[in-house]
C-alpha positions as CSV (number, residue, x, y, z in Angstrom):
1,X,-32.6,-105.4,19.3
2,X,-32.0,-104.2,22.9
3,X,-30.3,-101.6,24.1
4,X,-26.9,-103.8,25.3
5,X,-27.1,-105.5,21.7
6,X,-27.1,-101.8,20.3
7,X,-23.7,-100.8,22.5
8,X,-22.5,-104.0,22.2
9,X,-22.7,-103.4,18.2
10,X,-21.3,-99.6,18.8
11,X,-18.7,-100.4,20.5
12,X,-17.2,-102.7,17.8
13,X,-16.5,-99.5,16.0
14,X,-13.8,-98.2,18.7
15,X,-10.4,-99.6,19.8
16,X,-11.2,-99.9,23.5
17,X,-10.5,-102.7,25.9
18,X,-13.6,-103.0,28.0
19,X,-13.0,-103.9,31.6
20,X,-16.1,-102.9,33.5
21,X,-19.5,-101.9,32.0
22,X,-22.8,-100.5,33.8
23,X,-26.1,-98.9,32.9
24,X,-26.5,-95.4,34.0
25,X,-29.5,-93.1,33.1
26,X,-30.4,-94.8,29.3
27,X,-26.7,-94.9,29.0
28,X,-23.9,-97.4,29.2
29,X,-20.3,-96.6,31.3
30,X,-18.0,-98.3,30.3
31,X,-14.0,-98.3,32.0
32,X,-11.1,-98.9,29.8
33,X,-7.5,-98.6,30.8
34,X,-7.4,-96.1,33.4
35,X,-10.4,-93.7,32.5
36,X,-14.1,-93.9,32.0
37,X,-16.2,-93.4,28.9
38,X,-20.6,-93.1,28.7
39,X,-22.0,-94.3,25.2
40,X,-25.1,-92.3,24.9
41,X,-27.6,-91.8,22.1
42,X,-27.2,-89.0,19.9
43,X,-29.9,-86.5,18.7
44,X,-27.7,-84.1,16.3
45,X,-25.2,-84.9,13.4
46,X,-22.0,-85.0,12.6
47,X,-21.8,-80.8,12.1
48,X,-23.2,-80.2,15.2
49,X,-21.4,-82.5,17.1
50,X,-17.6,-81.6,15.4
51,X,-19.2,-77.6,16.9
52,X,-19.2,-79.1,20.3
53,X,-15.8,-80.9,20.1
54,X,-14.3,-77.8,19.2
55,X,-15.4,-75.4,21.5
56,X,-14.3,-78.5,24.3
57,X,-11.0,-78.6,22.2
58,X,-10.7,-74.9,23.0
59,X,-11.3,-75.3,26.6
60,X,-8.4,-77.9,26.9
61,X,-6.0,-76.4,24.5
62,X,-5.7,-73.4,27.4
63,X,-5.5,-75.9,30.4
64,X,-9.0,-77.0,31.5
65,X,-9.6,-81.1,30.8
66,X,-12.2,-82.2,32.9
67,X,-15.3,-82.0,29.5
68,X,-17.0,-84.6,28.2
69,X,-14.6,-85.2,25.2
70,X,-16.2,-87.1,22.3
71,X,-14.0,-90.4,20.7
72,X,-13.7,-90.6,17.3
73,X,-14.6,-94.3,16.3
74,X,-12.3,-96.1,13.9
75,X,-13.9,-94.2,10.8
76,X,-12.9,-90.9,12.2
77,X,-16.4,-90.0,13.0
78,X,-17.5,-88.7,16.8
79,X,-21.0,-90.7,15.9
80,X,-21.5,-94.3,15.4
81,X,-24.2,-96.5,13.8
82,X,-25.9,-99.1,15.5
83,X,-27.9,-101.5,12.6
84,X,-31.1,-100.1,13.6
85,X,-30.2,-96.7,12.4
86,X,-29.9,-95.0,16.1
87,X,-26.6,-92.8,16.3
88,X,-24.2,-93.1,19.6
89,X,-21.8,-91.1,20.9
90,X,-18.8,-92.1,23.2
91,X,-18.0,-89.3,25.3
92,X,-15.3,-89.4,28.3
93,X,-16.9,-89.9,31.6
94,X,-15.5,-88.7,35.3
95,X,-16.5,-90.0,39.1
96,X,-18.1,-87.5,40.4
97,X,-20.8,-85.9,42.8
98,X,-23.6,-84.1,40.9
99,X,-23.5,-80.0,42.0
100,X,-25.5,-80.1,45.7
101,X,-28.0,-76.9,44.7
102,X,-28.6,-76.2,48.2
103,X,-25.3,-75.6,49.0
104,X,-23.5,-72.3,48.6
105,X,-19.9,-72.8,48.5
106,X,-20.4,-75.5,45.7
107,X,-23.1,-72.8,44.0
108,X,-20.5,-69.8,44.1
109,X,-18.0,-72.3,43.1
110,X,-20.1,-73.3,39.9
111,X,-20.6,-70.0,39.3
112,X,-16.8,-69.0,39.3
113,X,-16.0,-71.9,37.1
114,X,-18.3,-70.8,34.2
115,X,-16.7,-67.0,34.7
116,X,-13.2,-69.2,33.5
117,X,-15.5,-70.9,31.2
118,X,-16.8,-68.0,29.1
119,X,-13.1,-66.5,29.0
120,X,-12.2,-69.6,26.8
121,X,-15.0,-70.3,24.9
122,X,-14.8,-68.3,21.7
123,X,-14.2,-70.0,18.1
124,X,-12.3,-68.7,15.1
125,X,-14.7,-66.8,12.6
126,X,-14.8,-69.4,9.8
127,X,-15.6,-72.1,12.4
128,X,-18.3,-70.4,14.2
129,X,-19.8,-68.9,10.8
130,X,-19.7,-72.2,9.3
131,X,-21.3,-74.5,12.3
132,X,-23.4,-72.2,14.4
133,X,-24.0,-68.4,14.6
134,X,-27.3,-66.9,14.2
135,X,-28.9,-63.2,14.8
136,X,-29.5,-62.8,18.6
137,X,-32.6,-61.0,19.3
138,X,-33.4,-60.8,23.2
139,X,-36.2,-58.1,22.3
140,X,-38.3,-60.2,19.6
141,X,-38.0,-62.9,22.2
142,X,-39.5,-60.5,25.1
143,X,-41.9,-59.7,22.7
144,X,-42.9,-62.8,21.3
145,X,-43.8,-64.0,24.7
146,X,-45.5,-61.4,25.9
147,X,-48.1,-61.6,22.9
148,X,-48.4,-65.5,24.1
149,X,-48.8,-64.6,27.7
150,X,-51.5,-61.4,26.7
151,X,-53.0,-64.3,24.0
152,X,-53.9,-66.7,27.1
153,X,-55.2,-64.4,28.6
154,X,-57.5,-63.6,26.7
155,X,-58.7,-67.0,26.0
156,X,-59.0,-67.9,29.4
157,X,-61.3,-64.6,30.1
158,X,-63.1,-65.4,26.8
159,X,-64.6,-69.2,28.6
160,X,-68.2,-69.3,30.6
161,X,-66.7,-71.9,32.8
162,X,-62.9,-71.6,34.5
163,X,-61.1,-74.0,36.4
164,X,-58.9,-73.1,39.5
165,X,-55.7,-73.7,37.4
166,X,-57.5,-70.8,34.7
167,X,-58.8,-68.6,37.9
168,X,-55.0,-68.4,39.2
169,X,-53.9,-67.3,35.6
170,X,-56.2,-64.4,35.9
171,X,-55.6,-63.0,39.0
172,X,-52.1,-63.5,38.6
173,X,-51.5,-62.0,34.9
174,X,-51.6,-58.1,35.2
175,X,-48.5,-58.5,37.5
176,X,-46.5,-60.9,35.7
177,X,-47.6,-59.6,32.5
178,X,-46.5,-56.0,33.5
179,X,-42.9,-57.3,34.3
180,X,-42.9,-58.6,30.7
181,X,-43.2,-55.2,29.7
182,X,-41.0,-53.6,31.9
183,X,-38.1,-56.0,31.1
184,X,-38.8,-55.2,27.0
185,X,-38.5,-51.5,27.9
186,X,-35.4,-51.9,30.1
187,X,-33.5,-54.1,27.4
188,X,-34.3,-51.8,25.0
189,X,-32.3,-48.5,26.6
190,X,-29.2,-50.7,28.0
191,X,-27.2,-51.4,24.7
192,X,-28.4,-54.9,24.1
193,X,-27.6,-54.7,20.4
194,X,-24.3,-53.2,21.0
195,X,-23.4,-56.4,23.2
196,X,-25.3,-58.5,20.4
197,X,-22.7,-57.5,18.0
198,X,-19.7,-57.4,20.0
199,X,-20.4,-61.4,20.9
200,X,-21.2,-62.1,17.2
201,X,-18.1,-61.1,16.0
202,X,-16.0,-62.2,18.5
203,X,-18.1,-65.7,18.2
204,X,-18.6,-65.7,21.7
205,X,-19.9,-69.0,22.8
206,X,-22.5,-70.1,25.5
207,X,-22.7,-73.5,27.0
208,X,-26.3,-73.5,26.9
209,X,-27.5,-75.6,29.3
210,X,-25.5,-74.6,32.7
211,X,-27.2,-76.6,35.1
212,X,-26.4,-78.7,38.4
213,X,-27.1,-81.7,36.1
214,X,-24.1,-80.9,34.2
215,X,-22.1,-79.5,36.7
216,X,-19.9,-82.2,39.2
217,X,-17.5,-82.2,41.7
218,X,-14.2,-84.9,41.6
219,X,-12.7,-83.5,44.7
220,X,-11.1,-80.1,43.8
221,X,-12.0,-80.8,40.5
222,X,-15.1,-79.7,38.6
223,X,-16.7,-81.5,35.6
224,X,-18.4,-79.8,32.8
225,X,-20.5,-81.8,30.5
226,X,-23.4,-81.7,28.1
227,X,-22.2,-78.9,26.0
228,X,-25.1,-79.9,23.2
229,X,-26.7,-76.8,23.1
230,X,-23.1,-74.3,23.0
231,X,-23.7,-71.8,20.8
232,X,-22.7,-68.3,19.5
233,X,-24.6,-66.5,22.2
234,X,-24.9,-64.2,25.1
235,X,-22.6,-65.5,27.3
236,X,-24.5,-63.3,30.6
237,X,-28.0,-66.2,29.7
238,X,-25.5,-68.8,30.9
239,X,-24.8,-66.9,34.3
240,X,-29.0,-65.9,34.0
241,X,-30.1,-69.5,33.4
242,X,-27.4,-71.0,36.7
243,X,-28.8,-68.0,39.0
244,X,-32.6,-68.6,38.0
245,X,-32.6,-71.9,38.2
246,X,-30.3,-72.2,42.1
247,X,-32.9,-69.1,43.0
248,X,-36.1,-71.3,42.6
249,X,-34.7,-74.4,44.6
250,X,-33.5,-72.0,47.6
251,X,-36.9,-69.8,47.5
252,X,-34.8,-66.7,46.0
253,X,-32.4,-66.6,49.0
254,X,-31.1,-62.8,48.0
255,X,-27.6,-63.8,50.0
256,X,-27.1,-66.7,48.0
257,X,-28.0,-64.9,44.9
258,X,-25.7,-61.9,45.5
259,X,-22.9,-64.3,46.6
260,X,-23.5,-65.8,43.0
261,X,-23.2,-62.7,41.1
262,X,-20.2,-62.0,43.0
263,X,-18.3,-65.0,42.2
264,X,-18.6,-64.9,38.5
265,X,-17.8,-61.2,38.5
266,X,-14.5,-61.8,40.5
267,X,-13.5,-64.3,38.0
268,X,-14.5,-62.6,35.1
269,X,-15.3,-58.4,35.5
270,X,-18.5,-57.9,33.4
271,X,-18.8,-55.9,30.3
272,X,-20.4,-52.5,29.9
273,X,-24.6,-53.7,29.7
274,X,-23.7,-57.1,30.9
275,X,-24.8,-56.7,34.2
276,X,-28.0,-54.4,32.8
277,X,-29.1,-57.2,30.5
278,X,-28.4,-60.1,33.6
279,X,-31.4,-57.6,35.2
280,X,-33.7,-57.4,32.5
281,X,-33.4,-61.7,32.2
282,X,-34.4,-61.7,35.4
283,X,-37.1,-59.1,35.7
284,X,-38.8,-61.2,32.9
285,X,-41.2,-63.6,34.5
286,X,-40.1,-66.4,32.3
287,X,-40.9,-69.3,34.7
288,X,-44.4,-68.3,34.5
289,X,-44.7,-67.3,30.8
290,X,-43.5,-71.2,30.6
291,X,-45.9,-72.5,32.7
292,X,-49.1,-70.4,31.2
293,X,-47.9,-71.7,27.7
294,X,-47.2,-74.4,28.6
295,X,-51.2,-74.9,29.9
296,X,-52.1,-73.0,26.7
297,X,-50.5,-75.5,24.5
298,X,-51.8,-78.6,26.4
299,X,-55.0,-80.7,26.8
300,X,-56.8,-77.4,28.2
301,X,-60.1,-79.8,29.5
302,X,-57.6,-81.5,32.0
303,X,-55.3,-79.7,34.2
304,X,-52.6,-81.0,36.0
305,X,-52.6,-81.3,39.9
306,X,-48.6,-80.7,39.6
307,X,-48.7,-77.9,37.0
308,X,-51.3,-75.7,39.4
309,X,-48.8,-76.5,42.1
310,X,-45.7,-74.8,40.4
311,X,-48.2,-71.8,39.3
312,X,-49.1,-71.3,43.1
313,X,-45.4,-71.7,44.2
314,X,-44.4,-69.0,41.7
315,X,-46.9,-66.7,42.7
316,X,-45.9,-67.3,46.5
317,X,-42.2,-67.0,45.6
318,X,-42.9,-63.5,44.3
319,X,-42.0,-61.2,46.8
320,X,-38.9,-63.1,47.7
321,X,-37.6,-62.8,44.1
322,X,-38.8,-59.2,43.4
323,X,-36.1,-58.4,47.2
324,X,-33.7,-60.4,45.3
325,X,-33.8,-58.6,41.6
326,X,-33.8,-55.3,43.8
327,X,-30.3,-55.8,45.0
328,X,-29.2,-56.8,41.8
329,X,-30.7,-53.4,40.2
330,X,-28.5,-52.2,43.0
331,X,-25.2,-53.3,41.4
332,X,-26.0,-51.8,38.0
333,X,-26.7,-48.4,39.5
């Protein structure tokens, strides 16, 4: 059965009067009435999914609408069977311009909006308990990478014969590897564990995945979507993962960073060891530790043109980032 026989079998489950229909990206858009709605596959179940509704629920209960609200089928359920087993979704879909990366007003904007976005998204205790809270541990995590980064290392110095890809590793790791350990130690001494708590119990919750992907423009309006991975979490990795990832496509432009920062502090003033632990994320080399895994992981006897590429990009980008995460030890001073 096809993919169109699938939605066409999915879509029997929901009272919708189809006008239009289109592919887009291993998805179907579909336009009924006056809105828009995307029938996607679905990974998770019905827990995690009823998680995501609600933290979206909370978002437009205190006047934000623009989410990618699930529909319940005509079972009550947010997921839907097709008959070869695969699970769908139907989620509310907008017109919109994807976030342009490159350009600042729309990346300060972003920012800003995910400042209002981490005011709102907390959960009652029972729900968050029940659906999606675990220990958050930003040391063992430092840790457990730097024993991975320090393990390939050691393997790559143990082999007679080295590639370029293995030779770049080398002469890179003492520097990268030390920033590992100096993020550990600064985590350590700026109350992480006190901010830990504090976001446990008041179920503080994280999108997860706060990229330009997920991030659109409908003229003044902006779109969130994709909230699969919102958890209990530190709500500062969201504002980490949105400045990391701009950084790396505007060759850690320290302006643009600041201007960033700025943005989401404006809209939301940051809590005592917020702005320590946003430093410590982004001392950590984690780009690299992904990318030396990543190799470490992988078919080791062939090395891939495009992965030697991002390891010699990083290590150009170095002293561009280092000015930026300079300026932002500046702010916590």
């Amino acid at each position: 059965m096809g993919m169109d026989e699938k939605v066409d079998e999915v879509l029997k489950q929901y009272e919708l009067d189809i006008r239009t229909r289109r592919r887009v990206r291993g998805s179907v858009v579909i336009e009924s009435g006056d809105r828009f709605y995307v029938v996607k596959p679905y990974l998770g179940d019905e827990t995690k999914i009823f998680f995501e509704e609600n933290v979206k629920e909370r978002l437009v209960e205190n006047g934000y609408e623009y989410v990618d609200i699930a529909l319940k089928n005509n079972s009550e359920k947010y997921i839907s069977d097709d008959p070869c087993g695969g699970k769908w979704v139907v989620r509310r879909w907008f017109k919109s311009q994807e976030c342009d990366i490159k350009d600042e007003k729309q990346v300060c904007m972003a920012a800003s909006h995910l400042a209002y976005l981490h005011k709102y998204m907390r959960l009652s205790t029972d729900l968050a308990i029940k659906l999606n809270t675990s220990k958050i541990d930003i040391i063992s995590m430092f840790e457990k990478h730097n024993n991975e980064m320090k393990r390939v290392n050691s393997y790559i110095k143990a082999k007679k014969k080295k590639n370029r890809m293995e030779i770049s590793i080398l002469n890179s790791f003492k520097e990268f590897y030390n920033q590992g350990l100096e993020a550990l130690e600064y985590i350590k001494k700026c109350n992480a564990d006190k901010l830990c708590e504090k976001t446990i119990s008041e179920n503080r919750i994280i999108h997860g995945s706060y990229n330009y992907h997920n991030i659109s423009f409908a003229g003044e309006n902006i779109i969130t979507s994709n909230f699969e991975k919102a958890a209990v979490g530190l709500q500062v990795t969201d504002l980490y993962d949105w400045i990391r990832k701009t950084m790396e496509k505007n060759s850690w432009n320290s302006d643009m960073g600041i201007s960033i920062v700025k943005a989401y502090i404006n809209s939301r003033e940051m809590e005592t060891g917020e702005l320590e632990m946003l430093y410590a994320l982004l001392v950590y080399p984690e780009k690299y530790w992904k990318l030396v895994n990543f190799y470490y992981n992988g078919k080791k006897t062939w090395i891939s043109e495009k992965n030697y590429e991002k390891l010699e990009k990083i290590r150009n980008q170095e002293s561009d980032r280092q000015k930026f995460i300079a300026k932002i030890k500046d702010l916590t001073v």
